[in-house]
Backbone as CSV, one residue per row, in Angstrom:
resi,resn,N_x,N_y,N_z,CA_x,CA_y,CA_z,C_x,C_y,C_z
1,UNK,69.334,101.819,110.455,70.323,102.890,110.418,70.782,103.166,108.990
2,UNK,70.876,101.793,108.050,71.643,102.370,106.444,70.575,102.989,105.944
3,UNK,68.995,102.086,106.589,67.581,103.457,105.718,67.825,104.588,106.137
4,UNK,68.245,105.147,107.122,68.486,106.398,107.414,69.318,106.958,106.757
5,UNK,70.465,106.876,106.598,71.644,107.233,106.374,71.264,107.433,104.661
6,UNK,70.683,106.663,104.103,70.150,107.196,102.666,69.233,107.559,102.461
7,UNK,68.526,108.147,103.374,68.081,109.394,103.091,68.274,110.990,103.581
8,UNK,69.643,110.797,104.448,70.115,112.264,104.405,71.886,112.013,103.779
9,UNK,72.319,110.765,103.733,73.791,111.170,102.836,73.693,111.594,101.297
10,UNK,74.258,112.471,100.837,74.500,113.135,99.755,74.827,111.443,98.287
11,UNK,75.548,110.783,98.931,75.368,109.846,98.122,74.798,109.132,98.171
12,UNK,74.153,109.074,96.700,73.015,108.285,96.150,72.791,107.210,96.539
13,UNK,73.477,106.100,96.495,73.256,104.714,96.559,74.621,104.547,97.954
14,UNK,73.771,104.444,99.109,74.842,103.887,100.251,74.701,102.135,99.712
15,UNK,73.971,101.354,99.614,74.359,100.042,99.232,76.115,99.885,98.310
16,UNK,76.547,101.217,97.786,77.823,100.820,97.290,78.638,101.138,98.211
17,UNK,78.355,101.877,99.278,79.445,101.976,100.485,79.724,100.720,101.356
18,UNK,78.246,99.745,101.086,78.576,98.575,102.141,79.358,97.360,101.644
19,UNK,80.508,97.707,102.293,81.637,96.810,101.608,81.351,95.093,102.687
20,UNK,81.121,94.890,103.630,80.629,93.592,104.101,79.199,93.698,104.489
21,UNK,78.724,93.082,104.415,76.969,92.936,105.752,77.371,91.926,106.465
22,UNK,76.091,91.862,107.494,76.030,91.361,108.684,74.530,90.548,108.300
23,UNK,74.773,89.168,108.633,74.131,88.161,108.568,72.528,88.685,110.306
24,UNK,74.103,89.184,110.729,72.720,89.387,112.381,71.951,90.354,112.493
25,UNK,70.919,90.288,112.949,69.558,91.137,113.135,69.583,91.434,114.436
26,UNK,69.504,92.738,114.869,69.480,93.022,116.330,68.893,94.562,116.157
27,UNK,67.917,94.905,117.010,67.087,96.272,116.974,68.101,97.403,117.422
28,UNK,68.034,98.221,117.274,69.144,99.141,118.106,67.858,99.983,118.860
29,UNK,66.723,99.851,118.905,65.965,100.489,119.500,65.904,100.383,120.878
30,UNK,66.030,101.565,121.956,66.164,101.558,123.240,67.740,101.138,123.580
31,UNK,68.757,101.039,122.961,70.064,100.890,123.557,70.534,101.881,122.794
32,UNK,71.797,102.382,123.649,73.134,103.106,123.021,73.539,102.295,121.536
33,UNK,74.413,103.344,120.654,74.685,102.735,119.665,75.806,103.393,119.629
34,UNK,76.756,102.468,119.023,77.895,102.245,118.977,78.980,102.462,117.550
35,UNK,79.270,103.088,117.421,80.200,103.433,115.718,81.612,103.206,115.771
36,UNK,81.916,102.182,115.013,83.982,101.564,115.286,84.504,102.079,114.318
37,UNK,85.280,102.876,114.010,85.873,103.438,112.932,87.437,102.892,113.057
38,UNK,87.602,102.627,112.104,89.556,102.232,111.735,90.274,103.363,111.754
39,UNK,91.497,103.576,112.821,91.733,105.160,112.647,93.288,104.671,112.408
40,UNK,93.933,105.473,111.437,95.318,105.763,111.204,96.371,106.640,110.280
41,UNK,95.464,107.645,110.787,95.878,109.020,110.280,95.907,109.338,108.965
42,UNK,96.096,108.323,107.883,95.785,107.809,106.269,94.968,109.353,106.053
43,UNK,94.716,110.075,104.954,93.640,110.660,103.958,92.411,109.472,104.413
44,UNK,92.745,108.191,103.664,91.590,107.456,103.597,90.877,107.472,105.224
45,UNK,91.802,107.023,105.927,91.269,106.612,107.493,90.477,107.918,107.956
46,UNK,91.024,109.255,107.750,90.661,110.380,107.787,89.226,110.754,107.458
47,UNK,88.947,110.304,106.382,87.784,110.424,105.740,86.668,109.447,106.419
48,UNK,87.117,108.394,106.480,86.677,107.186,107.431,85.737,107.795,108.643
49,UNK,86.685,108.720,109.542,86.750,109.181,110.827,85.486,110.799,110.709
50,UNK,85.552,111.225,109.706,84.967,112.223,109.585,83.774,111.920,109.183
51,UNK,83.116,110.710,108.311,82.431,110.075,107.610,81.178,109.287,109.129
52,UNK,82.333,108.585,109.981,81.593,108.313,110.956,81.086,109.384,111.693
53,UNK,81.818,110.732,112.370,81.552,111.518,112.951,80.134,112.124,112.085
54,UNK,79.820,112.049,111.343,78.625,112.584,110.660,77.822,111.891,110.867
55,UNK,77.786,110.820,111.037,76.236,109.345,110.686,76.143,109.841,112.411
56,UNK,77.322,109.681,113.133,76.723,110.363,114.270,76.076,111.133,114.863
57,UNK,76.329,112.416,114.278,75.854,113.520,114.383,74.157,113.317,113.759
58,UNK,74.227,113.161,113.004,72.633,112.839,112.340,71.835,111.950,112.655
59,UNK,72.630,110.627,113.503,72.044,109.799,114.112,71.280,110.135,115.385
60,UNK,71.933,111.186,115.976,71.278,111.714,117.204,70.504,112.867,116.903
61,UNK,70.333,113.698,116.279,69.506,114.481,115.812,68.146,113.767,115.827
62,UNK,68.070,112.602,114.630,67.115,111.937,114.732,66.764,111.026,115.854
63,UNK,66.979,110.678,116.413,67.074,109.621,117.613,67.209,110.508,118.713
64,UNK,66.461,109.736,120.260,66.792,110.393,121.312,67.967,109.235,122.038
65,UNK,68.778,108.447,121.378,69.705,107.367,121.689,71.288,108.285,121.773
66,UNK,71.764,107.581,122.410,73.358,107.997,123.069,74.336,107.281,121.847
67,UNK,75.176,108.170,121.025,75.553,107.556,120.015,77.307,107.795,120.218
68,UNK,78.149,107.132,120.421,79.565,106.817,120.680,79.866,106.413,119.619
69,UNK,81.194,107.117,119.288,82.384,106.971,117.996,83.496,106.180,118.681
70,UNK,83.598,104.963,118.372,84.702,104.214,118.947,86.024,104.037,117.900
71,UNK,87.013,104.749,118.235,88.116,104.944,117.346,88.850,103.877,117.649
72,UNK,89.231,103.128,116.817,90.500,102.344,117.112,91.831,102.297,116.063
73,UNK,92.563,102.490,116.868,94.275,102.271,115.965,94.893,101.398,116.724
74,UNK,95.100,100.457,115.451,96.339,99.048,115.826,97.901,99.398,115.454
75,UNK,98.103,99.300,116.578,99.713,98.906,116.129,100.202,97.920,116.151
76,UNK,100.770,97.495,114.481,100.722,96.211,114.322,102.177,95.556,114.794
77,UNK,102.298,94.558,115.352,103.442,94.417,115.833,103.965,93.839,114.725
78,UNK,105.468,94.199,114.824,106.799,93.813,113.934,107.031,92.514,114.115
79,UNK,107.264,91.665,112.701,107.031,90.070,112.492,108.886,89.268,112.599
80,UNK,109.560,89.918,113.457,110.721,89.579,113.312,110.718,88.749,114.958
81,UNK,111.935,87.674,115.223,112.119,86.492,115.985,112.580,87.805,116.931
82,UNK,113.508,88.634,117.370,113.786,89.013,118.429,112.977,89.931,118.857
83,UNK,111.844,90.332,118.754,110.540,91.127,119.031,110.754,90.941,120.739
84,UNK,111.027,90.930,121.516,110.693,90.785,122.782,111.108,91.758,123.751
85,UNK,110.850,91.907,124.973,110.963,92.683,125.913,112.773,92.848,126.069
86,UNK,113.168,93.910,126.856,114.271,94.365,127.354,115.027,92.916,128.853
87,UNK,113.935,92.692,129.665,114.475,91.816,130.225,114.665,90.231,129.339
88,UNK,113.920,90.120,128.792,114.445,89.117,128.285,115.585,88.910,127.004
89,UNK,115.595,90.147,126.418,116.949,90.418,126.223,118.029,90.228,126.611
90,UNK,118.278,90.443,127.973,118.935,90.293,128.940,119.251,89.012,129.568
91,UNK,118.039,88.020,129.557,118.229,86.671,130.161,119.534,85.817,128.627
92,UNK,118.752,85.924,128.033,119.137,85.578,126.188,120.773,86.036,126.438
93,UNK,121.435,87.521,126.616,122.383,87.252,126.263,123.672,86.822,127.407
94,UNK,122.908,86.840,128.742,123.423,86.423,130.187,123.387,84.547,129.734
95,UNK,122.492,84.157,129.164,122.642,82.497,128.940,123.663,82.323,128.332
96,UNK,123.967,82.866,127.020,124.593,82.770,126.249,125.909,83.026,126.418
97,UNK,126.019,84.023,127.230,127.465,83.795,127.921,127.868,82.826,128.368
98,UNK,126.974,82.198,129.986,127.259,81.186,130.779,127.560,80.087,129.687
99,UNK,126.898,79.597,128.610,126.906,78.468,127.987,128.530,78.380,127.468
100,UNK,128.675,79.802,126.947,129.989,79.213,125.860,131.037,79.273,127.160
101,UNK,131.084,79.851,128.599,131.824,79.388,129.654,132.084,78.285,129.760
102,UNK,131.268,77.392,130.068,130.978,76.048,130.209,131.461,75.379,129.387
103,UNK,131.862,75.708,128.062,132.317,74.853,126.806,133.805,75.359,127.629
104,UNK,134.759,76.059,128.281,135.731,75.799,128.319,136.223,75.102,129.227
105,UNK,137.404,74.258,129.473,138.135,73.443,130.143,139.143,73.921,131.088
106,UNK,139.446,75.199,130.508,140.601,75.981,131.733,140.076,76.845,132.273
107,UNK,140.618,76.907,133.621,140.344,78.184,133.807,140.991,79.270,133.641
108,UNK,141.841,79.149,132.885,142.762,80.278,132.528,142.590,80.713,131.124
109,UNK,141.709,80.265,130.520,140.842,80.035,129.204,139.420,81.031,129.925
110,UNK,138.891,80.354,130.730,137.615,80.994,131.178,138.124,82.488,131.635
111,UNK,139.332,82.846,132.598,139.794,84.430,133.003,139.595,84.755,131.446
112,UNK,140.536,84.387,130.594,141.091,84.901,129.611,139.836,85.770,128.634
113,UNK,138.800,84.617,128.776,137.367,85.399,127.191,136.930,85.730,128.397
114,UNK,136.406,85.396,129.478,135.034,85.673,130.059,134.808,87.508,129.425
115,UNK,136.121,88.154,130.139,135.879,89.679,129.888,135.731,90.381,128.792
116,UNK,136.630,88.968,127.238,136.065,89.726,126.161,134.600,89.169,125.630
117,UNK,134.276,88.188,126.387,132.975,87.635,125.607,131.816,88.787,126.714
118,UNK,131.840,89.008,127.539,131.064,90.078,128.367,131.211,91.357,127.913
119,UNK,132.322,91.966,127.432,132.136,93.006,127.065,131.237,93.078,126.101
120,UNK,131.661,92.512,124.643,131.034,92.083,123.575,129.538,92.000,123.694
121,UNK,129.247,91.173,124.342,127.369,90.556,124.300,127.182,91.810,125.385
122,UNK,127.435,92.606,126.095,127.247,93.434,126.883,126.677,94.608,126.108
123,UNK,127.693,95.026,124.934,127.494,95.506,124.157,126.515,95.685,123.104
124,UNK,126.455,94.139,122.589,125.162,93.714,121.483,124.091,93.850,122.401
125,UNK,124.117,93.436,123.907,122.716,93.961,124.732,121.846,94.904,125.145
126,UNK,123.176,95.873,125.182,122.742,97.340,125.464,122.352,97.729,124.302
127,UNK,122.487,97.549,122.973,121.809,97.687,121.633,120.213,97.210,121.703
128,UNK,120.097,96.112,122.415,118.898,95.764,121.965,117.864,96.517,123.015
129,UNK,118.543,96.050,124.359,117.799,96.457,125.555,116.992,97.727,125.296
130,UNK,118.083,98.759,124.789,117.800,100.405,124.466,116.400,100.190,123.059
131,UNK,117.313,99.482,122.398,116.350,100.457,120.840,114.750,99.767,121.143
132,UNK,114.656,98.489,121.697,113.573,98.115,122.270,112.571,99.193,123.015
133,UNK,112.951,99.546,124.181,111.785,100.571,125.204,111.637,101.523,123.798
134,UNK,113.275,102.516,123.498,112.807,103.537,122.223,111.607,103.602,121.320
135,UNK,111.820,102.393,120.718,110.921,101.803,119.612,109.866,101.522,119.891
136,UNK,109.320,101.125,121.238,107.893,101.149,121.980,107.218,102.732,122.349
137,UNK,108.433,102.882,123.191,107.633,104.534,123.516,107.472,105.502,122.446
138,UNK,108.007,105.146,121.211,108.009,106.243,119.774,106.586,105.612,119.523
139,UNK,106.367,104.673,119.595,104.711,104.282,119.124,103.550,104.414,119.917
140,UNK,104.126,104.389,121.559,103.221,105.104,121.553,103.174,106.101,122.140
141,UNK,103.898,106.887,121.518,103.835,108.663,121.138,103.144,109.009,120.151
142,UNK,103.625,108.096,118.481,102.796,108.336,117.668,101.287,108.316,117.821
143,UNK,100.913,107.118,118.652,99.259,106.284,118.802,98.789,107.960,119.435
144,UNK,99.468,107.651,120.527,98.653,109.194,121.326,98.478,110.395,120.444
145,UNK,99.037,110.612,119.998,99.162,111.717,118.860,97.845,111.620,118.208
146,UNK,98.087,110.742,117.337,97.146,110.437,116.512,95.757,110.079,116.987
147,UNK,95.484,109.534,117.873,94.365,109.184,119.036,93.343,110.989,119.496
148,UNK,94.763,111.530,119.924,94.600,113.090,120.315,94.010,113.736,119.287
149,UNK,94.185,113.852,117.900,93.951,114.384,116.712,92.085,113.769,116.908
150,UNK,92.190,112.613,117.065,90.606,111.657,117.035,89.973,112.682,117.750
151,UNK,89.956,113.385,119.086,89.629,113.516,120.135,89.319,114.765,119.777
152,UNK,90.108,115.887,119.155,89.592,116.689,118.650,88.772,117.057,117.747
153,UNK,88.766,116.261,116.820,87.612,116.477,115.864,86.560,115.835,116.372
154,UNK,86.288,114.757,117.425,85.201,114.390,117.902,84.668,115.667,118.943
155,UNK,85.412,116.632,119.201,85.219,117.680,119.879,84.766,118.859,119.368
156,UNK,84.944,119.065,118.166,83.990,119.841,116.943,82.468,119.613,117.138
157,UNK,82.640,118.458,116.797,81.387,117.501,116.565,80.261,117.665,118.097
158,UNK,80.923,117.711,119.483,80.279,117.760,119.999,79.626,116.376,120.480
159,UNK,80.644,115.427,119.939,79.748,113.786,120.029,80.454,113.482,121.055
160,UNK,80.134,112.156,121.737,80.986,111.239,122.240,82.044,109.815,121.983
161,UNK,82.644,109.888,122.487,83.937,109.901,121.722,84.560,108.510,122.796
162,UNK,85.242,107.043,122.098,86.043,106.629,123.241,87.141,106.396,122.126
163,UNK,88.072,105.791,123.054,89.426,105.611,121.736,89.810,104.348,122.352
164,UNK,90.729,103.605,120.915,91.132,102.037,121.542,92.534,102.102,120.734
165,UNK,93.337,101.603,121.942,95.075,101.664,121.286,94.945,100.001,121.514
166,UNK,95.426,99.375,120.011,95.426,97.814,120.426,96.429,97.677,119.430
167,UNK,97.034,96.261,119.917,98.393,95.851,119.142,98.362,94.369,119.116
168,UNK,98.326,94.387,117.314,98.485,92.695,116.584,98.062,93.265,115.402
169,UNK,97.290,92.280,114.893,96.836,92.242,113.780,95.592,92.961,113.414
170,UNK,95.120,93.941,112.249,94.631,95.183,111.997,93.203,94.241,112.236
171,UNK,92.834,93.608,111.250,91.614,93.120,110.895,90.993,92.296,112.135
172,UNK,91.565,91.708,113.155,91.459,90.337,114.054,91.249,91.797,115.386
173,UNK,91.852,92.794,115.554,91.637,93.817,116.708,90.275,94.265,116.353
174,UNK,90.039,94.808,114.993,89.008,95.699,114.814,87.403,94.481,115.170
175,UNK,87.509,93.427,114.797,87.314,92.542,114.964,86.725,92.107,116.555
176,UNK,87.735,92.297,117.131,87.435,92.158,118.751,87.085,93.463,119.298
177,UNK,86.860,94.783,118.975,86.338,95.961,119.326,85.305,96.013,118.773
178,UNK,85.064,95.597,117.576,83.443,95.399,117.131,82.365,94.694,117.673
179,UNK,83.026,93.404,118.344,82.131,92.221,119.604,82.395,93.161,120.643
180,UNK,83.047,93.500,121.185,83.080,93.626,122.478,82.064,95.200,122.621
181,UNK,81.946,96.169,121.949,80.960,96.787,121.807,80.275,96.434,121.645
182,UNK,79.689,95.816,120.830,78.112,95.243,120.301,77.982,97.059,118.588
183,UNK,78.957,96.976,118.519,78.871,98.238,117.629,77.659,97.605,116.450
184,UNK,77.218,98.821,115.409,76.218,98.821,114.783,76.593,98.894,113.657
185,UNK,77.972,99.194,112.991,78.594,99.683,112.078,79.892,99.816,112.305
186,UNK,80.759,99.163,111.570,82.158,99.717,111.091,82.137,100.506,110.030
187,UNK,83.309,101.345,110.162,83.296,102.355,109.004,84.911,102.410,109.148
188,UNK,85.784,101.882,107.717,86.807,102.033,107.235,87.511,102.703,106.303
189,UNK,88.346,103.247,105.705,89.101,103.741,104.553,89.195,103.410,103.375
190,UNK,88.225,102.572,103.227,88.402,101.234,102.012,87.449,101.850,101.268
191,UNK,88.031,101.442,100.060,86.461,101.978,99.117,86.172,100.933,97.936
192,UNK,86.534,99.157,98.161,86.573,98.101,97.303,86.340,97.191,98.246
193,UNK,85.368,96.169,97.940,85.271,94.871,98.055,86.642,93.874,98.517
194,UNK,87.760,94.283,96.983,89.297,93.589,97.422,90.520,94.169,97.950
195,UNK,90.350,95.297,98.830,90.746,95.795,99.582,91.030,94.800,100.362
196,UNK,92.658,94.866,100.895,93.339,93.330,101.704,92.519,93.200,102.903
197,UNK,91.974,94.451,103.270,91.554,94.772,104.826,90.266,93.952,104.649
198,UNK,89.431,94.735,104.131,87.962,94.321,104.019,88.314,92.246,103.632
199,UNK,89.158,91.922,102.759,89.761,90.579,102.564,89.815,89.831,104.161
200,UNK,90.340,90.623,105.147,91.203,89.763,106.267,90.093,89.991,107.114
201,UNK,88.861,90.970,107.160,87.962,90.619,108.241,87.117,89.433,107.816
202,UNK,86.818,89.165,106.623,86.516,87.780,106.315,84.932,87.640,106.199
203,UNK,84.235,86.518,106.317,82.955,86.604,105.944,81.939,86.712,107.212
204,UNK,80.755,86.722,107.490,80.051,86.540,108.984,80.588,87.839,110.029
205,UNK,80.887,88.428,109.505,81.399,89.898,110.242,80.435,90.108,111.089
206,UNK,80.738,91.019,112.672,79.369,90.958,113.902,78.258,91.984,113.138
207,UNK,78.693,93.240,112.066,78.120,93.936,111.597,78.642,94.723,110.185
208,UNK,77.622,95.580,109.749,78.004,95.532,108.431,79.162,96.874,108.205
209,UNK,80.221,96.925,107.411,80.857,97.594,107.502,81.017,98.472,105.856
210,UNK,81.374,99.681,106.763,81.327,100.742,105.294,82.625,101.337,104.935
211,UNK,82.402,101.209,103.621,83.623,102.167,103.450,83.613,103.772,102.996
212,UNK,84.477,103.907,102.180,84.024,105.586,102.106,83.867,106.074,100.441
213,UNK,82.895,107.302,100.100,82.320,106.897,99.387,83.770,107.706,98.323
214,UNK,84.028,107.240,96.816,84.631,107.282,95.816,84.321,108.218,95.353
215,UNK,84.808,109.563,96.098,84.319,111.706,95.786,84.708,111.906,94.151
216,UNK,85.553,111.129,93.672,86.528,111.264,92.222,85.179,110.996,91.296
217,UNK,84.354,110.468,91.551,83.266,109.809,90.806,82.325,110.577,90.826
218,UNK,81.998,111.138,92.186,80.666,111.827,92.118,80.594,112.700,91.436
């Protein structure tokens, strides 16, 4: 596929686009082939996405093989301790009540806070409970959005098209959408070797991955 690809991409030397290789040898002859692109709306990712949509397009021209653009965008989850769901929000600040109950000795002590310590954490709960779902469904509003945008320009193109909404870590997802396809190629936004990204997928990658080519130069 990269012999191909250099001899109809406009740039000269694709060996400088291949920012990792792939140690594994596998024919793509007689199976579907598979293209994972890093999508996140970026210029760079953009280019990424348009970059793949082409090797596609030309890939099937030449080939009588079924060629799929597999988009994926991670949303990376937020590295902070109260990250968690709405109900358990809820368990957290319902404990925390009962506990400091229990620290009192009267019950005329216990009438007395219960209602201001409930109002209070009632309060700090409904803060969290809320901005929690918010802060989920705004992402994925954004993902869809941006996913949707994928969908259309794969609709130009006339190719086929799947999309992957995954959430953790950028390099370790793309990673597990690249095995679990059996893809033939990644194609990212990166256009360096020490690019953190190309850094965090690491060495022994399932296949070889490209980045995009440096237009300022040509």
């Amino acid at each position: 596929m990269l012999a191909r690809l250099q001899g109809t991409l406009t740039q000269t030397d694709v060996e400088q686009m291949i920012l990792l290789s792939s140690d594994r040898r596998s024919s793509l002859e007689g199976r579907d082939i598979n293209l994972v692109v890093g999508y996140s709306n970026s210029p760079k990712s953009q280019a990424a996405l348009d970059l793949t949509l082409w090797i596609a397009h030309q890939t099937r021209l030449a080939t009588s093989q079924l060629v799929t653009v597999q988009v994926v965008y991670v949303v990376e989850d937020a590295p902070t301790p109260n990250l968690v769901g709405a109900t358990d929000w809820r368990t957290i600040s319902r404990a925390d009540i009962k506990r400091s109950q229990i620290l009192r000795t009267s019950e005329a002590a216990i009438r007395e806070t219960r209602s201001r310590e409930q109002s209070s954490r009632q309060r700090s709960s409904n803060v969290a409970v809320l901005e929690a779902p918010i802060d989920r469904v705004h992402q994925f509003e954004q993902a869809d959005h941006i996913l949707w945008q994928a969908r259309c320009l794969a609709d130009e193109w006339r190719g086929s098209l799947k999309t992957h909404l995954r959430f953790g870590q950028v390099a370790q997802e793309l990673r597990h959408v690249v095995s679990e396809e059996e893809a033939a190629l990644l194609i990212v936004g990166c256009q360096s070797t020490k690019a953190p990204l190309i850094r965090q997928l690491g060495s022994h990658f399932p296949c070889p991955v490209l980045g995009v080519p440096d237009l300022q130069n040509d």
